[in-house]
N, CA, C and O atoms as a Maestro MAE file, in Angstrom:
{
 s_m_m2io_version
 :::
 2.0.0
}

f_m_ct {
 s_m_title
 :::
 protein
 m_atom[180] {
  # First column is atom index #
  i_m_mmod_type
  r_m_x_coord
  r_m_y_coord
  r_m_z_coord
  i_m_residue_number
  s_m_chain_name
  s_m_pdb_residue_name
  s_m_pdb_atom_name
  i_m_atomic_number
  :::
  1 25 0.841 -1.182 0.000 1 A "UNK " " N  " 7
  2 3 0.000 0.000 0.000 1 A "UNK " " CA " 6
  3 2 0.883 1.240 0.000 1 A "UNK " " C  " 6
  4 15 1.152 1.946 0.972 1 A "UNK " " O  " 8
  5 25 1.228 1.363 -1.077 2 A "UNK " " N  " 7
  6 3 2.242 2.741 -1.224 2 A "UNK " " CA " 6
  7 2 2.860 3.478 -2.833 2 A "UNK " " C  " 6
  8 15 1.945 4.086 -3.390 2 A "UNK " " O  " 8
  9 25 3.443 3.495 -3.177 3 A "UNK " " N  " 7
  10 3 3.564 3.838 -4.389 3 A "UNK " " CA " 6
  11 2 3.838 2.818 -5.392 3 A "UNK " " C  " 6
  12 15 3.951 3.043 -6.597 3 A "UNK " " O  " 8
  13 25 3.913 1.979 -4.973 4 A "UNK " " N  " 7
  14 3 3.777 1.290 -5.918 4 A "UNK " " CA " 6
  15 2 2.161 0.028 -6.333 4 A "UNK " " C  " 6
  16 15 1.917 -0.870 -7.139 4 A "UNK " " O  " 8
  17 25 1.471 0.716 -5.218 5 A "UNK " " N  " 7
  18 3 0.160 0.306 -5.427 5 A "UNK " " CA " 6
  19 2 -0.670 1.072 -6.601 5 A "UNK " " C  " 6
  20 15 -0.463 2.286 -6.611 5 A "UNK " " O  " 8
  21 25 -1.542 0.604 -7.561 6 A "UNK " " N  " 7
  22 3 -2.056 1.257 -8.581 6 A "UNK " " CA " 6
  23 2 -3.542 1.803 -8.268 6 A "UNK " " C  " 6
  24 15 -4.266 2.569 -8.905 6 A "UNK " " O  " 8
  25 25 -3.767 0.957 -6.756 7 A "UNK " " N  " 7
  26 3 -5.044 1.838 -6.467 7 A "UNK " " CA " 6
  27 2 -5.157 2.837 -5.688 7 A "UNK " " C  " 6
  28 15 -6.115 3.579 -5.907 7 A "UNK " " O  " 8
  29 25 -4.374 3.122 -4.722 8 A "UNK " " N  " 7
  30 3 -4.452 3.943 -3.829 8 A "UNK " " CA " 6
  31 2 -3.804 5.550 -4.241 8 A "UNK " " C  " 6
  32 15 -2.612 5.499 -4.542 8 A "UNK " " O  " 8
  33 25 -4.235 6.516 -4.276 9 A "UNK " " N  " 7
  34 3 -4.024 7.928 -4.219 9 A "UNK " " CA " 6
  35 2 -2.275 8.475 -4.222 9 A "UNK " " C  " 6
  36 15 -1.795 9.323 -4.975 9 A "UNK " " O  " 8
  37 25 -1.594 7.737 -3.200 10 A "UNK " " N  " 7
  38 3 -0.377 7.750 -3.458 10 A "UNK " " CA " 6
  39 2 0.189 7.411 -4.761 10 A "UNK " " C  " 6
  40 15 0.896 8.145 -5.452 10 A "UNK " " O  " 8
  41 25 -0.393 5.615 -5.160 11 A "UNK " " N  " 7
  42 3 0.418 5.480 -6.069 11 A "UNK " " CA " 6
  43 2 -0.092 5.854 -7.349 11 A "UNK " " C  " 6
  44 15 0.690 5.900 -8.298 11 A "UNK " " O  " 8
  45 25 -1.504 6.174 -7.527 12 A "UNK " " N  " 7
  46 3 -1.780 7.440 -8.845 12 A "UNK " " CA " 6
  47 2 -0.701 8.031 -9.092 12 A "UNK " " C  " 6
  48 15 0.135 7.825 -9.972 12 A "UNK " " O  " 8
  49 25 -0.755 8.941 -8.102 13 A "UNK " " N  " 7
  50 3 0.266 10.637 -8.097 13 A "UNK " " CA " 6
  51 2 1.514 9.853 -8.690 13 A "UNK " " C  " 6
  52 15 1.860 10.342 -9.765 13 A "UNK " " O  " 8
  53 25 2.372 8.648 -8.240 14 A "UNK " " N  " 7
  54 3 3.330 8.013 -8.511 14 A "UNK " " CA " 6
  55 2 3.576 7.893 -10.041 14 A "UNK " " C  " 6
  56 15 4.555 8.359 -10.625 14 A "UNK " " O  " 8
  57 25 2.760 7.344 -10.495 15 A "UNK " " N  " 7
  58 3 2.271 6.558 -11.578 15 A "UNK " " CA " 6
  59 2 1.935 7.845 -12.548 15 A "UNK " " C  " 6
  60 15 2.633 7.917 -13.560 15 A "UNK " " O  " 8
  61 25 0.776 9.042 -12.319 16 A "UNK " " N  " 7
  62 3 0.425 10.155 -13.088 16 A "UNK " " CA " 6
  63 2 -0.462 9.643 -13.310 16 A "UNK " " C  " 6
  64 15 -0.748 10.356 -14.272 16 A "UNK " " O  " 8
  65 25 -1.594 8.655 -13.254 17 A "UNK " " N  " 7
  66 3 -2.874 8.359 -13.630 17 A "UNK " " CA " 6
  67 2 -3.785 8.950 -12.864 17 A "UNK " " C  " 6
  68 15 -3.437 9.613 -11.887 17 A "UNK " " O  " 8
  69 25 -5.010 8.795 -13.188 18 A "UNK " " N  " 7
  70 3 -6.548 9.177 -12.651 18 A "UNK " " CA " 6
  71 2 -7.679 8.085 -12.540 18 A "UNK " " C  " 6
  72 15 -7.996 7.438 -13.538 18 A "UNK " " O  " 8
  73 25 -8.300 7.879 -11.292 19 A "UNK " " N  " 7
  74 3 -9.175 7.446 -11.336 19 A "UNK " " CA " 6
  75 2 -10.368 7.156 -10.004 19 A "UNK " " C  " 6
  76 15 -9.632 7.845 -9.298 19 A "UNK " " O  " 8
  77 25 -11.026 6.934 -9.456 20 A "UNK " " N  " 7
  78 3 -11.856 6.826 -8.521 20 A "UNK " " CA " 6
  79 2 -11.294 7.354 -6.835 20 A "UNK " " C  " 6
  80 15 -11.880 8.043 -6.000 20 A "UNK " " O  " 8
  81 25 -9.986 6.725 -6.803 21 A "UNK " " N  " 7
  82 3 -9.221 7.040 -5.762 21 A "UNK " " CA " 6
  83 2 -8.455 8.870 -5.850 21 A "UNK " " C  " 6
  84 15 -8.092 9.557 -4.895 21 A "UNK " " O  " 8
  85 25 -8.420 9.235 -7.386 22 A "UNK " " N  " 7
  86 3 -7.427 10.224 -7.749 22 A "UNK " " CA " 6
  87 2 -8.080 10.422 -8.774 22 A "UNK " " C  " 6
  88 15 -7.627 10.082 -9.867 22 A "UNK " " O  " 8
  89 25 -9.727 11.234 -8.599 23 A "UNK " " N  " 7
  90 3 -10.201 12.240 -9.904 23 A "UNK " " CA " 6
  91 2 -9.851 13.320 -10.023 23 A "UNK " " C  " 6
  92 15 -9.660 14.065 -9.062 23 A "UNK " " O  " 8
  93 25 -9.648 13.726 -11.514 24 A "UNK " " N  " 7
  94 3 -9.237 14.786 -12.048 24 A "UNK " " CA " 6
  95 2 -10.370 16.278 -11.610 24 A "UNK " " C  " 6
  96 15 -11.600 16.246 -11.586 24 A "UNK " " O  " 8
  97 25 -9.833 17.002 -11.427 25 A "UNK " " N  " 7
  98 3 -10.641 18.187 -10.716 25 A "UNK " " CA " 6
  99 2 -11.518 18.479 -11.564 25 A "UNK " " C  " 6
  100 15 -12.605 18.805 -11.086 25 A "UNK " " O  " 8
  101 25 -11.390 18.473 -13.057 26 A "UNK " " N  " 7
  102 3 -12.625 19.201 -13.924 26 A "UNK " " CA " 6
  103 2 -14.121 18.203 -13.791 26 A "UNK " " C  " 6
  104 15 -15.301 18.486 -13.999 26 A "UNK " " O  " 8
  105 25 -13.373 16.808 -13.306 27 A "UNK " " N  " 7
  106 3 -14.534 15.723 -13.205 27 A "UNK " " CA " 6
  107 2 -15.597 15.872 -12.431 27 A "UNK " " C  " 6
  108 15 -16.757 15.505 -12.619 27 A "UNK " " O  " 8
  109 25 -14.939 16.641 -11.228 28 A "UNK " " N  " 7
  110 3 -15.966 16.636 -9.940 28 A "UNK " " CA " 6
  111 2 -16.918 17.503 -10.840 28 A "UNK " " C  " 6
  112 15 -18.100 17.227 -11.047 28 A "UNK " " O  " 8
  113 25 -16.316 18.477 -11.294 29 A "UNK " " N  " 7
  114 3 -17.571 19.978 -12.128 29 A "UNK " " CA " 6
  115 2 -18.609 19.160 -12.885 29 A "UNK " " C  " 6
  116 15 -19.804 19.418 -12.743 29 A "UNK " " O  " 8
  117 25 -18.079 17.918 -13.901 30 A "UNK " " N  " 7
  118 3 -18.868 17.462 -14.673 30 A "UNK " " CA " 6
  119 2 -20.111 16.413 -14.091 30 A "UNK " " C  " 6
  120 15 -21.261 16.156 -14.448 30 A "UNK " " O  " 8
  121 25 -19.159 15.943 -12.938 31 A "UNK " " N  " 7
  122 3 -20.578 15.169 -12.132 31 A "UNK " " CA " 6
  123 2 -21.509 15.668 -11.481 31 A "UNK " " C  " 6
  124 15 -22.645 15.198 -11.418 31 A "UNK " " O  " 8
  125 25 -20.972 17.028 -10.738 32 A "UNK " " N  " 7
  126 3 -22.000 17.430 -10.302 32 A "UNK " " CA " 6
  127 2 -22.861 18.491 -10.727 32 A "UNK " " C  " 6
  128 15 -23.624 19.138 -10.009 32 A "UNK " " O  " 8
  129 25 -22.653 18.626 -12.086 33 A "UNK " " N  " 7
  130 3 -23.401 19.396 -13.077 33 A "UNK " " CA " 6
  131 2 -24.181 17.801 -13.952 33 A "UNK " " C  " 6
  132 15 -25.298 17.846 -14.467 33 A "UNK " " O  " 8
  133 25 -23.620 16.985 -13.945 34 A "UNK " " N  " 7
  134 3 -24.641 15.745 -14.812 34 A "UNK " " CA " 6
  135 2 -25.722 15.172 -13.491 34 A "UNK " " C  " 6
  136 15 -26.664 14.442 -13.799 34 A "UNK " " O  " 8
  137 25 -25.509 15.540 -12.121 35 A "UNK " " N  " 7
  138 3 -26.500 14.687 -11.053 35 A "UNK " " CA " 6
  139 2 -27.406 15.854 -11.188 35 A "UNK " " C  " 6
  140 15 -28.541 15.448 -11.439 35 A "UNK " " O  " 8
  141 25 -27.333 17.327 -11.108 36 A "UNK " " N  " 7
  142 3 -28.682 18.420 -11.056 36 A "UNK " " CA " 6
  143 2 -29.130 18.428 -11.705 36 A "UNK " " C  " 6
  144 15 -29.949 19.262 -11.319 36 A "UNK " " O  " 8
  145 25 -29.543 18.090 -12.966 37 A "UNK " " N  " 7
  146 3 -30.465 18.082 -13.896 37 A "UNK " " CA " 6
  147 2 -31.780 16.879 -13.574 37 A "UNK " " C  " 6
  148 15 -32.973 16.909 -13.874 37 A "UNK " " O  " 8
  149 25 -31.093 16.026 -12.958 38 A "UNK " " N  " 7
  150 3 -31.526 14.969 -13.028 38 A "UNK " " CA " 6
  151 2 -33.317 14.954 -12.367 38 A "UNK " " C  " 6
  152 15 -33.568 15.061 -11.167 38 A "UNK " " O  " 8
  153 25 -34.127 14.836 -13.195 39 A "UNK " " N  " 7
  154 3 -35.572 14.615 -12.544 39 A "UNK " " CA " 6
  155 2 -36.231 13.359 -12.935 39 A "UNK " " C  " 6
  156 15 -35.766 12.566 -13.753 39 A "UNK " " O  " 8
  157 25 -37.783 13.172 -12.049 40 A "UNK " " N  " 7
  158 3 -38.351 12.035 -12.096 40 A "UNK " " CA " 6
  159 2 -39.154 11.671 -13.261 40 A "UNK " " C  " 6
  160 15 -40.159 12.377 -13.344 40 A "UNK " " O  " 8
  161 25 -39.071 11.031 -13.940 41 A "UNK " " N  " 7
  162 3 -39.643 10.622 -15.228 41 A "UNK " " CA " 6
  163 2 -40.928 10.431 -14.583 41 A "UNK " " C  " 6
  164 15 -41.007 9.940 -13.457 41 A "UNK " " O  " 8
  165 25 -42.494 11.004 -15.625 42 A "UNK " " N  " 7
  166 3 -43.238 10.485 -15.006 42 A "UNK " " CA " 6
  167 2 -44.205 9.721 -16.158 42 A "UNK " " C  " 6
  168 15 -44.464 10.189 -17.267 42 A "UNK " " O  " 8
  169 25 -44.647 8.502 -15.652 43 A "UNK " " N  " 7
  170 3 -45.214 7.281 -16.036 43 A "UNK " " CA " 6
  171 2 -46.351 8.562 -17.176 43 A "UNK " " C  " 6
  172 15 -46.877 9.581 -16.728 43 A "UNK " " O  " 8
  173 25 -46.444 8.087 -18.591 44 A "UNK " " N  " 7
  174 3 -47.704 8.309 -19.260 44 A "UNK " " CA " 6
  175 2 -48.682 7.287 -19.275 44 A "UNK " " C  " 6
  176 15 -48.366 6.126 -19.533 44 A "UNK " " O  " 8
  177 25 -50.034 7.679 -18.977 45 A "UNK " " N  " 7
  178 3 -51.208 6.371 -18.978 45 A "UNK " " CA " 6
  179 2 -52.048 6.536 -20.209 45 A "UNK " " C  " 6
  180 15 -52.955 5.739 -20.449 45 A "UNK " " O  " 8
  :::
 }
 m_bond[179] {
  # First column is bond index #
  i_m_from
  i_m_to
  i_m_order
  :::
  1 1 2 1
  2 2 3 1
  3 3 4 2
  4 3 5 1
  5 5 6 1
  6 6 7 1
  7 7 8 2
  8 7 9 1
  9 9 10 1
  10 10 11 1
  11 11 12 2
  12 11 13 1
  13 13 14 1
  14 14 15 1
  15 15 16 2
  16 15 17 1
  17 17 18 1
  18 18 19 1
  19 19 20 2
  20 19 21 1
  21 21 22 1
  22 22 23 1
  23 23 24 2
  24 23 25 1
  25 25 26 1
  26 26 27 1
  27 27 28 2
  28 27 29 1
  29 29 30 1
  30 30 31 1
  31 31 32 2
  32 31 33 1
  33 33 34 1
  34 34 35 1
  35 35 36 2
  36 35 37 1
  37 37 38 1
  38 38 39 1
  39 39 40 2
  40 39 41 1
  41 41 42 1
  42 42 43 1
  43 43 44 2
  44 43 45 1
  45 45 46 1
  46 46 47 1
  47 47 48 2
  48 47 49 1
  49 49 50 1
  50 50 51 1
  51 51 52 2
  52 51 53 1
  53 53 54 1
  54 54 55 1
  55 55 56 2
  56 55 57 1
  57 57 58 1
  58 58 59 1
  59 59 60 2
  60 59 61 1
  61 61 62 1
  62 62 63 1
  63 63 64 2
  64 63 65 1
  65 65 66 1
  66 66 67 1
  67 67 68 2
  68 67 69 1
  69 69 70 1
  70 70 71 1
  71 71 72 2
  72 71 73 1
  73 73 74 1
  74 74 75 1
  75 75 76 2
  76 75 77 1
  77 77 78 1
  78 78 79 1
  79 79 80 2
  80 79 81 1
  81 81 82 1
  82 82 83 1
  83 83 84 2
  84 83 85 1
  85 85 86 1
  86 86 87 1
  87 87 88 2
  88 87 89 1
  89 89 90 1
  90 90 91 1
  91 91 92 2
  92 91 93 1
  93 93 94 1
  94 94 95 1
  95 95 96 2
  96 95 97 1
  97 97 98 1
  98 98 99 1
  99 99 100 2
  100 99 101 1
  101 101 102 1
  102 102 103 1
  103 103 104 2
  104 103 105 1
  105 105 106 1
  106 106 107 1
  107 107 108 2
  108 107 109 1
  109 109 110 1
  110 110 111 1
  111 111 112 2
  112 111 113 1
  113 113 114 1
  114 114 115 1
  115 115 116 2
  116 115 117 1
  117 117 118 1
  118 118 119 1
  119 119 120 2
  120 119 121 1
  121 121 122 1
  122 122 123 1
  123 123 124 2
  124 123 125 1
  125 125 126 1
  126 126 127 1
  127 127 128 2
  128 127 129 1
  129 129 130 1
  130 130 131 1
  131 131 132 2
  132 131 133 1
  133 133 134 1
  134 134 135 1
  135 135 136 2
  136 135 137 1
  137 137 138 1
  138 138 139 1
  139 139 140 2
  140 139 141 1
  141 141 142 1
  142 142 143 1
  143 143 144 2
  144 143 145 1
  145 145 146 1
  146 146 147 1
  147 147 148 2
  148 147 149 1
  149 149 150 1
  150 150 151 1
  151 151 152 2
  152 151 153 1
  153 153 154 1
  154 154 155 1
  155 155 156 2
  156 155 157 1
  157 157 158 1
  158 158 159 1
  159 159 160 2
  160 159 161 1
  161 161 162 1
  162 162 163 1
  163 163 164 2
  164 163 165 1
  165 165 166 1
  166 166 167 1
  167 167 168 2
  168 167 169 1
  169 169 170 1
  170 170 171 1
  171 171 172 2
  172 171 173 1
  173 173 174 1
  174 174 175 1
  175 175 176 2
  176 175 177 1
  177 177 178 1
  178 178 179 1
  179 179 180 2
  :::
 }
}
């Protein structure tokens, strides 16, 4: 569990990758601009 681990936050930064442990900052903007839109579909009868 350290840099040379590929999941943990350390070894991102190590490595230069991105992912769940180590998202890219513009990502957070895009998720939480894709969850507010989000409304309840409603059933047509």
């Amino acid at each position: 569990m350290g840099k040379g681990d590929k999941k943990t936050k350390r070894g991102k930064i190590h490595i230069g990758t991105h992912g769940v442990s180590r998202p890219k900052k513009n990502a957070a903007k895009k998720s939480a601009a894709k969850a507010a839109p989000k409304k309840a579909a409603k059933k047509a009868k």
